[in-house]
C-alpha positions as CSV (number, residue, x, y, z in Angstrom):
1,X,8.6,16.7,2.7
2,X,10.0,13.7,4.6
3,X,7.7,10.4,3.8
4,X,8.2,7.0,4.8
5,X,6.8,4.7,2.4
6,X,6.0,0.7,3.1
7,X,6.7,-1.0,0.0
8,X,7.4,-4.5,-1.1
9,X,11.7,-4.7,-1.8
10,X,11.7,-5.0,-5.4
11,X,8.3,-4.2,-6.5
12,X,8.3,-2.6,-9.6
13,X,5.7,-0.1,-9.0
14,X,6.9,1.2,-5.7
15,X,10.0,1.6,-7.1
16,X,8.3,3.6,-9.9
17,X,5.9,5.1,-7.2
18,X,9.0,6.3,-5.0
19,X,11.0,7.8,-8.1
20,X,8.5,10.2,-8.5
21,X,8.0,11.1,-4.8
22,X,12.0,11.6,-5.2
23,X,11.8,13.4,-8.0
24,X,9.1,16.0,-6.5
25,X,11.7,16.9,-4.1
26,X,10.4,14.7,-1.4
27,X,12.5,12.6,1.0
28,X,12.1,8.9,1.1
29,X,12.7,6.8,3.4
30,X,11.8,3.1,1.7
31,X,10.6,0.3,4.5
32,X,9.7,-2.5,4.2
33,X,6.0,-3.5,4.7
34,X,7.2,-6.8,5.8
35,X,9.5,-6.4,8.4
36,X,7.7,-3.8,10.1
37,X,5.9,-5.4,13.7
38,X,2.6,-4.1,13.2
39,X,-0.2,-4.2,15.8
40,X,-4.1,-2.9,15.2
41,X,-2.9,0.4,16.3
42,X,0.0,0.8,13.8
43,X,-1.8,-0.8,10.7
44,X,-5.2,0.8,11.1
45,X,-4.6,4.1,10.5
46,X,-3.5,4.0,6.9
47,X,-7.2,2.7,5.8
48,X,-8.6,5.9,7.2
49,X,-12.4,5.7,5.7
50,X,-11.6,3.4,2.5
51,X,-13.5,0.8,2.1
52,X,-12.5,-2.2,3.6
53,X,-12.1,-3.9,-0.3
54,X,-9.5,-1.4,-0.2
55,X,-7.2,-2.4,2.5
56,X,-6.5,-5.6,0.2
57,X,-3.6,-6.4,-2.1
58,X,-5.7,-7.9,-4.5
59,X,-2.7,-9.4,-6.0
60,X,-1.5,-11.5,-3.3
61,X,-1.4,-15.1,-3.6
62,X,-4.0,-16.1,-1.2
63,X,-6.7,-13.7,-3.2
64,X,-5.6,-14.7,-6.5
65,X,-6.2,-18.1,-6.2
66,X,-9.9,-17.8,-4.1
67,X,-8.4,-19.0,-0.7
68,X,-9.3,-14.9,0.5
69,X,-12.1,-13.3,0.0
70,X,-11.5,-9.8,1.6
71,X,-15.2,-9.6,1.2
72,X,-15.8,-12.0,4.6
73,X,-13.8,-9.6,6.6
74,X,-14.6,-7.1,9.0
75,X,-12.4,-4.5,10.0
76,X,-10.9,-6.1,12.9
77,X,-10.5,-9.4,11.1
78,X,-8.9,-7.7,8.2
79,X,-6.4,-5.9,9.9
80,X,-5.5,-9.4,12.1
81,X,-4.9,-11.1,9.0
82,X,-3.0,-8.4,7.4
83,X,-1.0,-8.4,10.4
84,X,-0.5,-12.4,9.7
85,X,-0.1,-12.1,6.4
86,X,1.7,-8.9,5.1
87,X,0.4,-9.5,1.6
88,X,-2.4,-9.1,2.1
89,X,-1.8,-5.4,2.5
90,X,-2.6,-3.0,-0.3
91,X,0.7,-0.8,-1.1
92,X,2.7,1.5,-0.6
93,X,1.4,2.6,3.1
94,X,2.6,6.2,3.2
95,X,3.2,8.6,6.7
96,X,4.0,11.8,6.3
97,X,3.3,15.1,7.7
98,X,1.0,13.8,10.2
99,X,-1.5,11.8,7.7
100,X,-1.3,7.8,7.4
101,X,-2.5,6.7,3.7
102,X,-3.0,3.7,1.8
103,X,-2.3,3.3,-1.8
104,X,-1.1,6.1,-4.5
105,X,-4.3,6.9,-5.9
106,X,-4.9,8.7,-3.0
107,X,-5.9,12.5,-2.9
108,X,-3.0,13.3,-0.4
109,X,-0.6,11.8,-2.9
110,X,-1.9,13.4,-6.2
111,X,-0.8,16.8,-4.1
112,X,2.3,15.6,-3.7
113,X,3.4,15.0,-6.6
114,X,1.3,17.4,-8.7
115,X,0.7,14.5,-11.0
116,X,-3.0,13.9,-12.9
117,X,-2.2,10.9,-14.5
118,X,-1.0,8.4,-11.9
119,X,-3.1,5.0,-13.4
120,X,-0.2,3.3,-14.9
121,X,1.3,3.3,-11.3
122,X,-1.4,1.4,-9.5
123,X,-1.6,-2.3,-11.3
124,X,1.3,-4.3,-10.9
125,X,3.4,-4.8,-14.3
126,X,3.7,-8.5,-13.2
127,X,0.2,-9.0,-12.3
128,X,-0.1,-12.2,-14.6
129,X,3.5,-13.6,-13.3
130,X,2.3,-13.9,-10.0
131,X,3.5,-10.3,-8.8
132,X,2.2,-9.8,-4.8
C-alpha cells in the first residue's frame, strides 16, 4: 500500500515508525510535516474524532515549558495554531488508501503492520533532551 507519512526529518521514532511500514511491504513516501502549506481543510482531517488533547505534540517546546495548554483550545483554534506552529502537531500524520490518521497508535495502523506491541514507538527517545 502506498502511504505518505508527515514526519519530523530526523525524528527518531518516525524513522523507527517508517522502517516498519517499509518492512510490511508498504510504500513510503516520507514528508515533511513542516514544509507542507496546510490550511483547515488539509490539516483537519487527520484528527478525525480524537480528542482534541490528541491533536497535540505534547513534546513541543511551547507545551513543555507551560506557554500551551492544548486544553484552552477549540477545534478551530487548534488547528490555526498548528498551522502556525507545526509542532504543535502530534506525528506522524499518515494518508493512505483514502483514510487521513493521526499518530501510530492508531487502529488503521495496527492493521497495517500486523503489529500488537507498537508502545515503544509512541514516546520520543529524546523526550528529556528536548526532542519536538
Amino acid at each position: 500500500m502506498n502511504i505518505t507519512f508527515y514526519e519530523k526529518p530526523g525524528c527518531i521514532n518516525n524513522t523507527r515508525q517508517r522502517s516498519i511500514l517499509d518492512k510490511k511491504g508498504h510504500k513510503i513516501e516520507a514528508k515533511s510535516v513542516f514544509n507542507e502549506s496546510w490550511t483547515r481543510e488539509t490539516l483537519r482531517p487527520y484528527f478525525g474524532n480524537l480528542p482534541l488533547e490528541k491533536w497535540f505534540n505534547m513534546t513541543a517546546p511551547g507545551i513543555k515549558n507551560g506557554e500551551i495548554d492544548p486544553a484552552n483550545f477549540t477545534p478551530n483554534t487548534a488547528i490555526d495554531a498548528m498551522i502556525e506552529n507545526p509542532y504543535l502537531i502530534r506525528r506522524p500524520l499518515m494518508s493512505f488508501d483514502g483514510h487521513r490518521i493521526c499518530g501510530f497508535d492508531h487502529p488503521k495502523v495496527k492493521a497495517l503492520i500486523d503489529e500488537a506491541e507498537i508502545s515503544s514507538f509512541l514516546t520520543c527517545p529524546q523526550e528529556n533532551n528536548k526532542c519536538s
